[in-house]
C-alpha positions in Angstrom: 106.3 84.5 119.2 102.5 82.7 118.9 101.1 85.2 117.3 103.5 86.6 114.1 104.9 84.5 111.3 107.8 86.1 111.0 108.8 84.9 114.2 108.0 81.0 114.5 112.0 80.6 114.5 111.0 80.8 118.4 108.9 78.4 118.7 111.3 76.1 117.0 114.0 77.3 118.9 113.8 78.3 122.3 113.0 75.9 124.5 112.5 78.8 128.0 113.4 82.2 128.7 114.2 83.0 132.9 114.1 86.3 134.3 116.5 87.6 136.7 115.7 90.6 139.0 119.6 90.2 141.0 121.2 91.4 137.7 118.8 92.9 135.9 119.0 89.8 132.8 117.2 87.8 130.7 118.8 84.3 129.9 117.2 82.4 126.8 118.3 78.4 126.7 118.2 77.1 123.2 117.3 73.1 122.1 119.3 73.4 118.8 122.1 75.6 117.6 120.4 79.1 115.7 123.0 81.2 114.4 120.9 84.5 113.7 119.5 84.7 117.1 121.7 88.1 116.9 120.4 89.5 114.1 116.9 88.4 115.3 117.0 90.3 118.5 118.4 92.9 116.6 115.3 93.6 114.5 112.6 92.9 117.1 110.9 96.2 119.3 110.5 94.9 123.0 106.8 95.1 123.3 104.6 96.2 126.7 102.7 93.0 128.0 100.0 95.3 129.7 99.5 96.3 125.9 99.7 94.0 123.7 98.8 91.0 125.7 94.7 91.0 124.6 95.3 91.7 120.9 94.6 88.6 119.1 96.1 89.3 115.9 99.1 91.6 115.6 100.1 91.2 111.8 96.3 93.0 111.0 96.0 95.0 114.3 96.3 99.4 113.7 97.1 100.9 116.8 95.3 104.3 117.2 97.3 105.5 119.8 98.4 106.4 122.3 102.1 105.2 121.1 104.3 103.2 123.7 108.0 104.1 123.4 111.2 104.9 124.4 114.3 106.6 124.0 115.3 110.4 123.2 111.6 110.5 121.1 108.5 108.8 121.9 106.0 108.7 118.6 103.5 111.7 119.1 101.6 111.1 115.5 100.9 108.5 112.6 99.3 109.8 110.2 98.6 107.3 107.0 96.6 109.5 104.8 99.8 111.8 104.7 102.0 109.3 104.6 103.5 111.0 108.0 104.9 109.8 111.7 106.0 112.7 113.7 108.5 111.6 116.9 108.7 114.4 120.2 111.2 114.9 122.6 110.5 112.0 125.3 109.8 114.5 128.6 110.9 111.0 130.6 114.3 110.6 129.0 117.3 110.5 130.8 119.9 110.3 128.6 121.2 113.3 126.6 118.7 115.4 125.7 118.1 115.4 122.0 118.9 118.5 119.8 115.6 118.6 118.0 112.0 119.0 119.5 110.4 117.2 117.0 111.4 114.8 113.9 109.4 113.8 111.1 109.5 111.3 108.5 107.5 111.5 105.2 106.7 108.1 103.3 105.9 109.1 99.2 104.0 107.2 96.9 107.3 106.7 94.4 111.0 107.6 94.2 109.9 110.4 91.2 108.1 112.3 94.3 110.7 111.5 96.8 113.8 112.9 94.3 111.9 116.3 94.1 111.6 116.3 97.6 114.6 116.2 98.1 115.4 118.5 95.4 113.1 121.4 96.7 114.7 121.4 100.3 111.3 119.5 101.7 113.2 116.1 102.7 116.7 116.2 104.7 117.5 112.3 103.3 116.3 109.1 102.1 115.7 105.4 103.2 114.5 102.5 102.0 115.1 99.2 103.8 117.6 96.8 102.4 118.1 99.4 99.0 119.5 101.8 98.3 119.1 105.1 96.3 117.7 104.3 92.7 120.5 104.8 90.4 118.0 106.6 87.9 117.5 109.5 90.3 121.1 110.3 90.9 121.5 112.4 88.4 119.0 114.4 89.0 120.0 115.7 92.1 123.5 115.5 91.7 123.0 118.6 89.2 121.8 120.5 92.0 125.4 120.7 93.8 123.8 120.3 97.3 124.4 116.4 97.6 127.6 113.9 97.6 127.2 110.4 97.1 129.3 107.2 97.7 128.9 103.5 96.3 129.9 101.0 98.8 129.9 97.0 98.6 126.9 96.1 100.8 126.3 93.2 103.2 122.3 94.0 103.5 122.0 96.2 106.4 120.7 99.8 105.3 121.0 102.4 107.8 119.7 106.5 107.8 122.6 108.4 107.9 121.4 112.5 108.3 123.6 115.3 107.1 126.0 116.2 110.4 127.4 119.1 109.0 124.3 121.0 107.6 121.1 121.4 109.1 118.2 120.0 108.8 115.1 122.2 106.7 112.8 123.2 109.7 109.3 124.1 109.0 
């Protein structure tokens, strides 16, 4: 909350934070009303103390690994210069174990690139935060027969949605 911009709502906000180990909560006390405190917990990772503690500044810091995470995947692989993460099977999981050893998503430079992707077989589905598909592009791959598409009124959140009735392309 010191150290990002995006977050100085809590410094303006919260006025302490108590830990309780009997039931396992956290229980934030406020000095004004904040109405988004939701949607702000919402969008923020829970971050490791022993790891991030001695990083001074966050917003220009590029972690090399190895990747903290949780959750059916843990992230194996960043890769910038191919535009690349690639997410394993967490071995430490204990939910229900996830169908797929491995998931990858592929960033591309512009939505021409992306739309052939997609087109060729090499991408399962797209995602852009808070956007949607460009209109232009529709076309395009609605001639191939191999994608449906839906308009709905939007409120803001975006949300990846995979094909559950077809596969993904595995390579």
């Amino acid at each position: 909350m010191k150290k990002t911009p995006w977050a100085s709502w809590i410094n303006d906000t919260l006025e302490n934070s108590t830990v309780s180990d009997a039931d396992n909560s956290v229980t934030f006390k406020f000095n004004k009303p904040y109405n988004q405190v939701s949607m702000e917990f919402a969008t923020y990772d829970i971050l490791p103390a022993h790891v991030w503690k001695n990083i001074d500044d966050p917003v220009e810091y590029t972690n090399n690994g190895p990747y903290v995470g949780c959750g059916p995947y843990y992230l194996k692989l960043i890769d910038l210069n191919a535009g690349k993460l690639v997410f394993e099977k967490n071995p430490y999981w204990k939910g229900k174990d996830p169908e797929f050893k491995t998931v990858e998503i592929h960033f591309y430079s512009n939505v021409d690139v992306a739309t052939l992707a997609l087109k060729n077989g090499e991408a399962d589905t797209y995602y852009k935060y808070a956007g949607s598909y460009p209109y232009s592009s529709i076309e395009e791959l609605n001639k191939t027969g191999n994608f449906d598409f839906m308009e709905k009124t939007s409120i803001g959140l975006v949300f990846l949605a995979p094909n559950l009735k077809k596969s993904p392309v595995f390579r």
